[in-house]
C-alpha angles and dihedrals in degrees: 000000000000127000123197123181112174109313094337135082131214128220130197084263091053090047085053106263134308101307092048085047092053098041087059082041092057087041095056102042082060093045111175092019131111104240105202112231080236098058094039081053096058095042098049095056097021095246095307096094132165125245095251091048098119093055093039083064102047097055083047089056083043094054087042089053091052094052108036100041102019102198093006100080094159106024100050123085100287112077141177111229139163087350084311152088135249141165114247100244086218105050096059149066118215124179096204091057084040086060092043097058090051100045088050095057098039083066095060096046133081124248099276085057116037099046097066086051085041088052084046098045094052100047080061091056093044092117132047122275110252104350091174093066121064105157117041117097090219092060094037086056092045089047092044095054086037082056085046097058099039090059089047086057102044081056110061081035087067095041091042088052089047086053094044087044094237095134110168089060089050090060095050090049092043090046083049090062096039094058088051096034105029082175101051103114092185086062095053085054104058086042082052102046084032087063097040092050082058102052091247089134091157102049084042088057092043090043090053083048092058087038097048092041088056098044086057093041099049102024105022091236148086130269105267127266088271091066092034090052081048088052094049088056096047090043089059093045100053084049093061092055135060089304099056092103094055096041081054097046086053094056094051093049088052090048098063089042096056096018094164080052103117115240111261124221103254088048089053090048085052093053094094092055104099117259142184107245101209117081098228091062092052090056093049086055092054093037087050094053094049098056095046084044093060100037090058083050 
């Protein structure tokens, strides 16, 4: 965490040490609410307090007071307020509530809007919530629903920048929720689309496959109709390129190993791609690009 108060900022050792330092942290995570002494009790020394706990508080808040608001001891942020203490809303700054407004109306703009407030908000995430503090539950469970919303708004980053065809940017921000959430199909789908907007046909098709190998590893299931649709597409794009005679080859094959299997409709748009109609010539195409597949790796 980092404190500034005019010019100067303020470390662990100039709040007073790591328990002053959590309870402003406590206090901050709950800007503009009354925190009982009680509650800030249970919290600081996770219901296993000592029995000069409540005192023990109180000259924490006091060291808090002289270093936050020197010579302004009750008009500064920290107040006292209903036997508790709270952070004055308008007298600070805090990045996370500064994330949280702008990822609350992003949510309510369109594209053109919300991406640059998506852009914004997540600058402000960029590092983790409380790194300082690795054991406390409160801060675990903070950390946890901070993890939550970042992913929300990488996520409508990469569909704002799909809307907007910026498509490279769509990938980065979809990559960015698929390393955090391996099982958010949502976000499978911006890093597909991403890929097809940008003419990477190939990687698109590799990146469904991942997608589609996890999905039956860890749910026992396929990606939905939205990323199949995606893989038709693809699927008709890479044929009309270099690959359409192997994509053909293979449906043919496929063909003769499930011959009562109703066309699809990708297979019926590749119809018109030349083919070799005999069975043995499909499997020298495929034969063929592999090799060459495997000699250029």
């Amino acid at each position: 965490m980092r404190i500034s108060c005019g010019n100067t900022v303020l470390t662990a050792e100039k709040l007073g040490g790591p328990k002053p330092r959590q309870v402003l942290e406590i206090l901050l995570l709950n800007v503009g609410s009354p925190m009982s002494k009680d509650r800030l009790v249970d919290m600081l020394w996770g219901g296993r307090a000592p029995g000069e706990a409540l005192a023990t508080l109180e000259s924490y808040v006091s060291i808090l007071r002289r270093n936050l608001q020197p010579g302004c001891a009750k008009s500064g942020p920290l107040r006292t307020a209903n036997g508790g203490y709270m952070i004055d809303r308008e007298l600070v700054d805090v990045d996370l509530y500064r994330f949280q407004r702008l990822l609350r109306a992003a949510e309510f703009a369109n594209p053109a809007n919300a991406y640059p407030l998506l852009t914004e908000a997540l600058t402000l995430a960029s590092g983790p919530l409380l790194g300082d503090e690795l054991t406390p539950e409160w801060a675990e469970e903070a950390r946890v629903d901070h993890a939550g919303m970042v992913l929300h708004a990488q996520l409508l980053a990469a569909q704002a920048a799909l809307a907007l065809r910026r498509p490279e940017e769509a990938v980065l921000w979809a990559q960015r929720c698929i390393a955090a959430a391996p099982l958010n199909e949502a976000a499978w789908a911006a890093l597909i689309i991403g890929l097809e907007q940008c003419d990477r046909h190939a990687d698109g098709l590799q990146a469904y496959d991942r997608c589609r190998r996890l999905f039956n590893e860890e749910l026992g299931c396929s990606p939905g109709p939205a990323l199949q649709e995606v893989y038709g597409r693809l699927l008709y794009a890479t044929a009309e390129s270099g690959l359409s005679e192997v994509l053909a080859a293979l449906l043919v094959l496929n063909e003769r190993l499930a011959p009562t299997a109703p066309r699809t409709q990708v297979a019926h748009r590749i119809a018109s791609v030349p083919v070799e109609s005999h069975y043995a010539a499909a499997g020298d195409i495929v034969k063929t690009f592999l090799t060459k597949a495997l000699m250029a790796g």
